[in-house]
N, C-alpha and C positions, 0 to 999 in steps of 0.2 A: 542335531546337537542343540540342545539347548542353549538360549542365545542369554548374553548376560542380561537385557536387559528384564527378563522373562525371572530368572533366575532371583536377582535383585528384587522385583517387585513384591514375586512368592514370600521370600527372605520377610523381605519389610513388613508386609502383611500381617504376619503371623506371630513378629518379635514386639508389633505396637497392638497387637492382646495383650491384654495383661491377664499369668496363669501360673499365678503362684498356687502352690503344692495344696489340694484341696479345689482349688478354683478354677476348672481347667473347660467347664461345659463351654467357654465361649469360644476358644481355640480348638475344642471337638465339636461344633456347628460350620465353623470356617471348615474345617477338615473334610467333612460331610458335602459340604457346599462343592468344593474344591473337585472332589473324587465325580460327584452326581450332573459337575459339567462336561467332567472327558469319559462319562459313561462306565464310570463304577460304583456300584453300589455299594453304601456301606451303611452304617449303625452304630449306637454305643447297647453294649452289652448294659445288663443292671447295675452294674458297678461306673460306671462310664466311661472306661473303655470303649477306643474308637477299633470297630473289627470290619474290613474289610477280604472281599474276594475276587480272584480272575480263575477261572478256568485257564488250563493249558497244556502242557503235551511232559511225561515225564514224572520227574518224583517232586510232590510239592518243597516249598521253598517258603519259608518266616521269614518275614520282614518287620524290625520292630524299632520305633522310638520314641521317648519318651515325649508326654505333652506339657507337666509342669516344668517353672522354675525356681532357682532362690531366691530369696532379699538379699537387696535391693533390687526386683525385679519389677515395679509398677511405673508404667507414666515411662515405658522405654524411649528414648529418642536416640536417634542413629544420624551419622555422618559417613560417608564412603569421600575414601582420597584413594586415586588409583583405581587398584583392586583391592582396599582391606575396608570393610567396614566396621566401624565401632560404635560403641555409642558415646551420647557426650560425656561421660564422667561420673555422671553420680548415681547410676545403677550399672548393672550388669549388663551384656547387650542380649543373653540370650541365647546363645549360638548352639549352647547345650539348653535344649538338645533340638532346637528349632533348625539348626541349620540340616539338622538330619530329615524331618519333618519335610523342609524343602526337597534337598536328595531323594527321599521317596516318593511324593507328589510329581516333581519334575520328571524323575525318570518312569513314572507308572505314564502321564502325558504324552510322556516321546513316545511308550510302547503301543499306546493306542490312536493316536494319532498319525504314527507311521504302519499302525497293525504289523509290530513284528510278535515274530515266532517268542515264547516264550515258558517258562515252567510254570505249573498251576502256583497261583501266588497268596497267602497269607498275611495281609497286612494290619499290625495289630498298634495302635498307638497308645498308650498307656498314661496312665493316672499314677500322681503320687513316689516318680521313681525317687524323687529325690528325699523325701523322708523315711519310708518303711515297705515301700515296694507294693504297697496294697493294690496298685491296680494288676500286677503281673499276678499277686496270691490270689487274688479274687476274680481268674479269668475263668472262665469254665473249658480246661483244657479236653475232656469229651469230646469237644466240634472243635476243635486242631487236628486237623491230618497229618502236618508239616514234622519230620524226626530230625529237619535241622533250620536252625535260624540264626540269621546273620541282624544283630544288633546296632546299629549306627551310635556309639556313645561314649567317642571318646574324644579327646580335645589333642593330637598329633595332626600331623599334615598325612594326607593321601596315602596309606600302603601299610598303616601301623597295625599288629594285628594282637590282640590281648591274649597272651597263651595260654597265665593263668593271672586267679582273683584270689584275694582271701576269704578264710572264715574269718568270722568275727562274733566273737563270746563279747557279752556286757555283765558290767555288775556294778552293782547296785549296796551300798555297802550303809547300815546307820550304827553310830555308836554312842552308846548311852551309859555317860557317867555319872556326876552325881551335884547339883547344884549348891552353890554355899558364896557366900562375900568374900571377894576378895584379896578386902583388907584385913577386916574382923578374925574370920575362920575358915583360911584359905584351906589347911588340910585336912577340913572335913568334907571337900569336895575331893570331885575325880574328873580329871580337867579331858574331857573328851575328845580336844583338839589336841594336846599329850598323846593322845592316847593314840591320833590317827596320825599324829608325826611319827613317832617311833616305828610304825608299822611302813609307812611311805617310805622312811629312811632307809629298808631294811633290802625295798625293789630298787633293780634298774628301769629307772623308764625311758621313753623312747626307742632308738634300735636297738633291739636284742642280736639281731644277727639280719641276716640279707633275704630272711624271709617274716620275720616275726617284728611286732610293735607291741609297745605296751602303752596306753596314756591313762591319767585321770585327767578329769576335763572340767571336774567341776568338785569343790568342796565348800557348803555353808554348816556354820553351826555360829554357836553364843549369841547373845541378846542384847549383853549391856559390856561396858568397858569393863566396870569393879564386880563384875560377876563371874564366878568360874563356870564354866561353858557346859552345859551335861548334855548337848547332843552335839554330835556332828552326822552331816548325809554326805557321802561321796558318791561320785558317779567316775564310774573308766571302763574302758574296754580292752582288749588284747587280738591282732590282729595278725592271720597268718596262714601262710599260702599251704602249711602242711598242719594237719588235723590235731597233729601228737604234739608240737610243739606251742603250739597256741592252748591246749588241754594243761601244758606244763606251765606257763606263765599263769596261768589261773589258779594251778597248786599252789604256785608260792602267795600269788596275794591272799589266799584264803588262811595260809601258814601264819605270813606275816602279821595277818591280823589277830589271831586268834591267838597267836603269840602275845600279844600287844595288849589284847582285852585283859588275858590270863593274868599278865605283869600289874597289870594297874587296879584290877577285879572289877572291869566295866563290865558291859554288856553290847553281844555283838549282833546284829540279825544282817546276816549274809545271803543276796540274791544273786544268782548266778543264770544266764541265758544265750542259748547258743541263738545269735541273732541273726544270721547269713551266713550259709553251707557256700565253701568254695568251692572252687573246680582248679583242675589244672591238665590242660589239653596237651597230646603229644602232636607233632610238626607231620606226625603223617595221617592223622587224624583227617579224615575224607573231606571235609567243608573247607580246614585249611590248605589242604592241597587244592583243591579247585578255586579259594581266594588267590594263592601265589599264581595260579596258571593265568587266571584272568591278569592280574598286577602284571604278568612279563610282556603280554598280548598288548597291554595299555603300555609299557614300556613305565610303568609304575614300581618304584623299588620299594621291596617288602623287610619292614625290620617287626622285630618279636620283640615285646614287652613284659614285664611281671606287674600290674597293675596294682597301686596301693589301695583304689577306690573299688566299689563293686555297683552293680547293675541289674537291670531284668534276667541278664545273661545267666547272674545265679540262682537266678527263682527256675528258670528255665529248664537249665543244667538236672538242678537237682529233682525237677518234675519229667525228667527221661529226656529232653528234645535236647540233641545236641549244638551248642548256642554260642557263637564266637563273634565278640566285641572286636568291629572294625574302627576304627578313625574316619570323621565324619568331615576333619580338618578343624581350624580354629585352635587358638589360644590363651593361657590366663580364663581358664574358667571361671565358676563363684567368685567373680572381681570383676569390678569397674574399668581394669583393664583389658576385659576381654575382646576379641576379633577374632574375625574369620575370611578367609579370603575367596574372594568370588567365582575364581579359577577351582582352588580347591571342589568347590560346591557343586562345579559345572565338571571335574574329574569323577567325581564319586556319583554322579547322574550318570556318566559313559557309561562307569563302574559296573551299575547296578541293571 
């Protein structure tokens, strides 16, 4: 078993890198480092991606977590009370997706160290999950043997298992009306920001129902106070565990706008992009069966999620390997109040 204080130091190592999304080569050399002490070879592929292998008996097995994280994530510093460790306050501590990183280092250690018996293993640690997934789309799935992979990337305590994830459609929206004073000759403008009220007005956003979201996240346009506004740029997305009904939220904002342009006689250039294909796993689904068998065997109790965020798991999913997001443990992700507990860490090393 791995011992806490083994566990902890892995931990700390790895979370006082600093590897925000983009910048991750220093935490794939530690990784490297790590693996080529307990006698596994590994590498980053061209993208960099860290890929490792074990030979072993059986059907191979993916193992994957991510290397980046968010801002606040530079200049980490950590405090452990007990068994939770945090950091001090003014970043993130990291946990996503380091604490998984640990989990897999630690339990590859115990296997080789104890030489047990085990299934040929695929360990792939990734670039960039937390912005656009570039390092899982730019793996060169060819040299994967593995047709299932267990994910480490979620922020629940020990047993939590992702059943499903969403799609997620973005758009990208500009509307262009018509410049003018507006004190002088307010009506010979076309007030753009008008334009892209009317149309917001017209959506629900937020929860649509208990699988689907709508957001806009960002709206700029105008220039000056006394000027009427002749562009606005919106940004939103629509998010949703079933295919058809996320297709439908994106009918209407295309409706309501075009509605809106038509009323006012602006001009609309409409982007629409399906951004992350989801999945949605059934409970007898073979990899899930064999997570709950091992969780009963640990005396670990298994609960099922519908996940609002997504992962490698759906780059995965949708490139055939079938890929189910475990709980890595930890807390408050993307936040300053994030933590993880050291037990947990040392759970999900049995685990694995």
């Amino acid at each position: 078993m791995a011992t806490k204080k083994q566990v902890l130091k892995t931990f700390i190592d790895l979370v006082s890198i600093d590897s925000p999304s983009g910048e991750e080569d220093k935490v794939a050399k530690y990784i490297i480092r790590y693996l080529k002490k307990i006698g596994v070879n590994a590498s980053c592929d061209k993208y960099g991606n860290v890929i490792a292998r074990l030979k072993g008996y059986g059907e191979p097995l993916l193992l994957c977590a991510h290397m980046d994280t968010v801002e606040p994530g530079k200049g980490i510093k950590t405090f452990v009370k007990n068994d939770i460790i945090k950091s001090t306050g003014e970043t993130i501590l990291g946990a996503d997706d380091k604490g998984a990183i640990t989990e897999i280092l630690e339990a590859l250690r115990e296997i080789k160290t104890r030489s047990l018996k085990h299934r040929p293993l695929e360990i792939v640690f990734t670039k960039e999950e937390e912005t656009d997934f570039s390092g899982s789309l730019n793996l060169d799935y060819k040299k994967l043997e593995a047709k299932n992979a267990l994910v480490l990337d979620y922020s629940l305590p020990p047993g939590t298992i992702v059943q499903k994830a969403p799609f997620i459609y973005i758009f990208d929206i500009k509307i262009k009306g018509k410049a003018a004073h507006s004190g002088s000759f307010p009506e010979k403008g076309i007030n753009a920001i008008k334009v892209a009220a009317d149309a917001i007005a017209e959506l629900k956003l937020g929860r649509i129902n208990n699988s689907t979201v709508i957001n806009i996240g960002t709206i700029k346009g105008g220039l000056i106070r006394n000027g009427v506004p002749a562009e606005v740029n919106i940004k939103g997305e629509v998010r949703s565990i079933r295919q058809e009904s996320a297709q439908k939220q994106i009918d209407l904002v295309s409706k309501a706008f075009k509605k809106s342009v038509r009323k006012y006689k602006a001009k609309l250039l409409l982007k629409i992009k399906q951004d992350c294909y989801g999945y949605s796993h059934l409970r007898s689904n073979s990899l899930i069966k064999e997570i709950v068998i091992v969780n009963k065997d640990l005396k670990i109790k298994t609960s099922f999620i519908q996940a609002g965020g997504v992962s490698d798991a759906n780059v995965f999913n949708k490139k055939g390997i079938n890929s189910v997001v475990i709980s890595k443990g930890g807390s408050n992700p993307h936040s300053p109040k994030e933590s993880i507990k050291i037990s947990h860490m040392q759970t999900m090393i049995k685990f694995l």
